[in-house]
ZADRENMAR-130556 format. One record per residue (C-alpha): residue in one letter; x, y, z. Coordinates in steps of 0.02 Angstrom, whole numbers, plus 50000, padded with zeros to 5 digits. Example, Ala and Ser with C-alpha at 12.3 -4.5 7.8 and 13.67 -1.06 7.14 Angstrom:
A506154977550390/S506844994750357/
//
This chain:
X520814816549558/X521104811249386/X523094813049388/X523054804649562/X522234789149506/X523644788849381/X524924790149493/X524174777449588/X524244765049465/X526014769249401/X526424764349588/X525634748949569/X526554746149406/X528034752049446/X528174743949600/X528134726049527/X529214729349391/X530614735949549/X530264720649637/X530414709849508/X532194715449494/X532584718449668/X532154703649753/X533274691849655/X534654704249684/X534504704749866/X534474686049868/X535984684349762/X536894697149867/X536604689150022/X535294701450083/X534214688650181/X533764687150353/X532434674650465/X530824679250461/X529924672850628/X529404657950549/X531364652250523/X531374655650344/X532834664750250/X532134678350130/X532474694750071/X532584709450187/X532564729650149/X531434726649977/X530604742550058/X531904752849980/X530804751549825/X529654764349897/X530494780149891/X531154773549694/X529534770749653/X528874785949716/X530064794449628/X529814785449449/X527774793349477/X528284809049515/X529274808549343/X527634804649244/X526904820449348/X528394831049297/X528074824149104/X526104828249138/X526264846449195/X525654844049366/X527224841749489/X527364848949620/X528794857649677/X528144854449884/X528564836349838/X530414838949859/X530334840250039/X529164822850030/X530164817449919/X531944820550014/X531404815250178/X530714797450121/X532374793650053/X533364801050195/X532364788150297/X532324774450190/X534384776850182/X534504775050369/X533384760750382/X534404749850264/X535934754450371/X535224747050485/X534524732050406/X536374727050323/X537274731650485/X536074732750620/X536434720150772/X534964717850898/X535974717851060/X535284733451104/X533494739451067/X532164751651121/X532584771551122/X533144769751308/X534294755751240/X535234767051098/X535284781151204/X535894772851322/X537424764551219/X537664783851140/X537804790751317/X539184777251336/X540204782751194/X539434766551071/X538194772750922/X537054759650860/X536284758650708/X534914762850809/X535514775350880/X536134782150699/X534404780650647/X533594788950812/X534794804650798/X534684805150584/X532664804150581/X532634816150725/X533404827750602/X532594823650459/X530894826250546/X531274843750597/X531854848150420/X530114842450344/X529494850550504/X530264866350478/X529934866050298/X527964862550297/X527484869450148/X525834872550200/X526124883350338/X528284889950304/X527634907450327/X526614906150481/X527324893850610/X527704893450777/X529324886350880/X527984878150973/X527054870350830/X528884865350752/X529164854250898/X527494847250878/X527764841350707/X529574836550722/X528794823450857/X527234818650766/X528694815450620/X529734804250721/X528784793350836/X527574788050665/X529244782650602/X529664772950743/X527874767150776/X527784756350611/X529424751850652/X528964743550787/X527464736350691/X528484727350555/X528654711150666/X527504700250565/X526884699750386/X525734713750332/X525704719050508/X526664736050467/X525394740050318/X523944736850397/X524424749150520/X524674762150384/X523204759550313/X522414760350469/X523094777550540/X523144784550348/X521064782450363/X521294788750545/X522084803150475/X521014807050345/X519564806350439/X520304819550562/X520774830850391/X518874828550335/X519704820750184/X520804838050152/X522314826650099/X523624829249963/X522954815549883/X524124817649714/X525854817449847/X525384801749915/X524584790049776/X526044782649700/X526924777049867/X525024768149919/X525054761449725/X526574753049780/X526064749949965/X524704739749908/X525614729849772/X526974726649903/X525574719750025/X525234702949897/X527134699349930/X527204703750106/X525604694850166/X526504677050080/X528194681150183/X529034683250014/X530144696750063/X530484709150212/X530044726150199/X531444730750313/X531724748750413/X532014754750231/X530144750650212/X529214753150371/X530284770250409/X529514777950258/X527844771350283/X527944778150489/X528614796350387/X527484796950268/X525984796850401/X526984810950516/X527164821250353/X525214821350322/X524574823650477/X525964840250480/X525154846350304/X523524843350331/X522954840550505/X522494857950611/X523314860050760/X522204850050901/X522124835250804/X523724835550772/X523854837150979/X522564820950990/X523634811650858/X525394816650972/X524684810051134/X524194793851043/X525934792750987/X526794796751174/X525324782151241/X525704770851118/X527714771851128/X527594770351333/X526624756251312/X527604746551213/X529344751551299/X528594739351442/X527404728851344/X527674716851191/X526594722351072/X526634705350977/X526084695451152/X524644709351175/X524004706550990/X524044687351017/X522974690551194/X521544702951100/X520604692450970/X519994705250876/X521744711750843/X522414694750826/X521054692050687/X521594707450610/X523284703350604/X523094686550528/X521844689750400/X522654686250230/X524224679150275/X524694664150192/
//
């Protein structure tokens, strides 16, 4: 618990000293979009996740206490976080929604969407097929579970990173949802240095300062998938997938922004500490 605390707070650390660079090169290279509020600022700073990760995981290595699991972690966050900054430089948003992509694919037209859809897909049945917890005792069945539970979390705070802080309080919400359901059974050293640099990245994002970007919110969405695959048994991790297939319907004929603006209580969540 010790070494986890640690790595928490080299996140934290780390995280500002990356931003602190990284913003004012993604505003001097043109990397800036309009938030909803009309304002130009800088978009994919999410990217900093998987390199900070990474710079903790060196202090483990130096410590004596990596471990070798985190490579698949480690590989699939940035994987994800590659794709999403595809499709934050060269994304266009005249097609959206998996029916959308698809759609355009079936035509012979791949999005960056639709890059993204069929990339993660894979990338979520590697970590799938690759649980370290389970490689030598898993079914096809429970593979096909997990590569699902992977890629609709990514796509789920996707679809959450529409407003300032939105995306993170969502993670933070289904990361204590999660824990709950794993009776607090969670690989608490993998995970500290990208919520070290989660929360740090919450100050900015809660201001509008920066965008976290696919890059961001794809790792955040991949990072929950991945825990509930390592440490969730297999009916909550049935519970969690049928939240996932609810949630996704809803919102393919729904707005989810006009449904938090109509339910005060998650309207009052969503604003609280945004400047």
């Amino acid at each position: 618990m010790l070494l986890a605390i640690l790595g928490l707070l080299a996140g934290l650390g780390l995280e500002a000293l990356v931003l602190y660079f990284l913003l004012n090169l993604l505003q001097e290279s043109g990397a800036v979009k309009e938030n909803y509020l009309g304002r130009e600022i800088p978009v994919s700073a999410g990217i900093s996740f998987p390199l900070v990760t990474l710079g903790a995981y060196l202090i483990y290595g130096i410590a004596g206490s990596y471990d070798w699991g985190f490579h698949i972690f480690l590989m699939g966050i940035m994987s994800i976080s590659f794709l999403g900054f595809i499709d934050d430089m060269l994304g266009k948003r005249d097609v959206t929604g998996f029916k959308g992509h698809f759609k355009a694919l079936f035509k012979g037209r791949l999005t960056t969407g639709g890059l993204k859809a069929l990339a993660g897909g894979l990338i979520a049945f590697y970590l799938a097929l690759n649980n370290p917890s389970a490689i030598n005792n898993i079914s096809v069945g429970e593979i096909i579970l997990d590569t699902l539970i992977i890629a609709l979390f990514t796509n789920l705070l996707n679809l959450l990173d529409l407003r300032p802080g939105r995306a993170i309080k969502g993670f933070l919400f289904f990361l204590l949802l999660i824990a709950i359901l794993g009776l607090g059974d969670i690989d608490w050293l993998l995970l500290a240095p990208l919520l070290g640099a989660v929360l740090y990245y919450l100050l900015i994002d809660l201001r509008a300062g920066a965008m976290m970007g696919d890059a961001g919110s794809n790792v955040l969405g991949l990072t929950l998938g991945y825990l509930c695959v390592i440490s969730l048994g297999l009916l909550p991790r049935l519970f969690i997938l049928l939240g996932l297939l609810t949630m996704h319907w809803y919102t393919e004929k729904y707005s989810l922004s006009q449904t938090i603006e109509k339910v005060k209580v998650l309207k009052l969540l969503d604003e609280l500490g945004r400047g």
